[in-house]
C-alpha positions as a printed NumPy array, in Angstrom:
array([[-43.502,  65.008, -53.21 ],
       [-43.905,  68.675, -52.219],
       [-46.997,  70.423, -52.383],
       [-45.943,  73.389, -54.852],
       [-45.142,  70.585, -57.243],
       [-48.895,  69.082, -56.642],
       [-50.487,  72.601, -56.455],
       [-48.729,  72.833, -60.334],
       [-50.186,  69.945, -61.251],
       [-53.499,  70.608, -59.891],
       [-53.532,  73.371, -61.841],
       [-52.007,  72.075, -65.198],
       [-48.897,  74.011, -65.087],
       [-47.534,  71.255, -65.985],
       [-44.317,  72.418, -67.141],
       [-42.932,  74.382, -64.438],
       [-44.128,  70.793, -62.54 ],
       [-41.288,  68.568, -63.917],
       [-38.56 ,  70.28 , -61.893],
       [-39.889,  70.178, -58.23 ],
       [-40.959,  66.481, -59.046],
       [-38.003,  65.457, -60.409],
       [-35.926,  67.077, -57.2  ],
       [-38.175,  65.19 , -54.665],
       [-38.047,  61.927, -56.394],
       [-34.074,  63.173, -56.17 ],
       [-34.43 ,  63.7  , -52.442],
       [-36.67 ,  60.723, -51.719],
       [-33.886,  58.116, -53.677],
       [-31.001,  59.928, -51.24 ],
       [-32.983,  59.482, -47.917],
       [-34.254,  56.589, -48.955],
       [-37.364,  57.447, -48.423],
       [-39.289,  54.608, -49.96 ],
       [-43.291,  55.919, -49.452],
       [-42.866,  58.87 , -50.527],
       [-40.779,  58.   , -54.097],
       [-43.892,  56.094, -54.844],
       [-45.763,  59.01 , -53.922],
       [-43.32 ,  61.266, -56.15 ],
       [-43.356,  58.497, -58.831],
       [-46.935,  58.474, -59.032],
       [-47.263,  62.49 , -59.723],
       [-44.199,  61.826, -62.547],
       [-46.419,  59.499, -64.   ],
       [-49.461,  62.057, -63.557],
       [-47.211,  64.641, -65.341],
       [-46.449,  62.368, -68.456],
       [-50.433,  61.436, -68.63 ],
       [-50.531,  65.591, -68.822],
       [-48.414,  65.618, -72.005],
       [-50.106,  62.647, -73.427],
       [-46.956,  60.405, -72.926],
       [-48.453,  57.645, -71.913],
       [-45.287,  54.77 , -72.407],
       [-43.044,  56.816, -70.126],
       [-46.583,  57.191, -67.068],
       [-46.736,  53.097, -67.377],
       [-42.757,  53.359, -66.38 ],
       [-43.415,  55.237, -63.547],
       [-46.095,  53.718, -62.42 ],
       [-44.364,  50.258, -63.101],
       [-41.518,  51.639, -61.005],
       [-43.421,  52.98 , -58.275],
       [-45.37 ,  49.612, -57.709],
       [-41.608,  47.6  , -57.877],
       [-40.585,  50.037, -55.06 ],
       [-43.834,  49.526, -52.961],
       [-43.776,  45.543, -53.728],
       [-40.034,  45.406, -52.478],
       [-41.021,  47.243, -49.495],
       [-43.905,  45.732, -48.298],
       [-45.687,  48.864, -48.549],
       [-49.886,  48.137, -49.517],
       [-50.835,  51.414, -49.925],
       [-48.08 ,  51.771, -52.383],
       [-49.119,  48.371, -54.297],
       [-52.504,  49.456, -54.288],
       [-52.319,  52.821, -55.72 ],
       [-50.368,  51.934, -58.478],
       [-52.03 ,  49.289, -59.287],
       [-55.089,  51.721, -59.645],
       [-53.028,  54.307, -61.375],
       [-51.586,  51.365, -63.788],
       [-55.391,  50.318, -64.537],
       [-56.381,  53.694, -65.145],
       [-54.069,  54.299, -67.593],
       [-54.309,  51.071, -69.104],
       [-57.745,  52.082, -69.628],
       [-57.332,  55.179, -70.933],
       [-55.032,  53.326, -73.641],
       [-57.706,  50.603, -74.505],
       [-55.783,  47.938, -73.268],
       [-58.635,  46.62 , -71.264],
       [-57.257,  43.393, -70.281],
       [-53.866,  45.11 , -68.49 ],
       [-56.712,  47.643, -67.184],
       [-58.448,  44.356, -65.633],
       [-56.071,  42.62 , -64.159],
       [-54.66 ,  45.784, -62.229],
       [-58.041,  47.295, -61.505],
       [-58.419,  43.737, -60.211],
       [-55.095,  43.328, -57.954],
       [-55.485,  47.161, -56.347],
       [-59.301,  45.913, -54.724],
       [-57.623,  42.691, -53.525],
       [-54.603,  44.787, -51.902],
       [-57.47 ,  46.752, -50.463],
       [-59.17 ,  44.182, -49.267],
       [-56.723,  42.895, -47.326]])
């Protein structure tokens, strides 16, 4: 993901955000660049949180830890994991929160 598009996001503008996400996850998918469209997955989901839609942040998050899982890729797993249990959290669905809270410290501790 670029940095203007985190910079946005860092400092809740988060509607001129959705563009310069959307082209890197665009960009990522056509170079098949694999980390970093979880990476840009992971802000999309970050950007939904933002405008309290949480069912379409679990997508992307569910989506970015498919990528990373068909790829091998722990940091990936991990992080969404985290992100998944966050937001799982943040929901009240503390047993989803659990288990992925629970699978990104065993990626870790790998």
């Amino acid at each position: 993901m670029n940095i203007y598009a985190s910079c946005l996001l860092d400092k809740r503008a988060y509607e001129q955000a959705g563009a310069p996400i959307e082209a890197a996850i665009t960009i990522c998918q056509e170079e098949k660049d694999y980390t970093n469209l979880v990476v840009a997955l992971n802000a999309k989901a970050r950007y939904h949180i933002q405008k309290s839609e949480h069912p379409q942040a679990i997508d992307c998050y569910n989506k970015a830890l498919e990528i990373a899982q068909s790829k091998d890729d722990k940091n990936g797993m991990s992080l969404s994991h985290l992100n998944l249990g966050l937001e799982y959290a943040t929901i009240s669905n503390n047993s989803k929160s659990f288990e992925h809270l629970k699978k990104s410290i065993e990626i870790d501790s790998l």
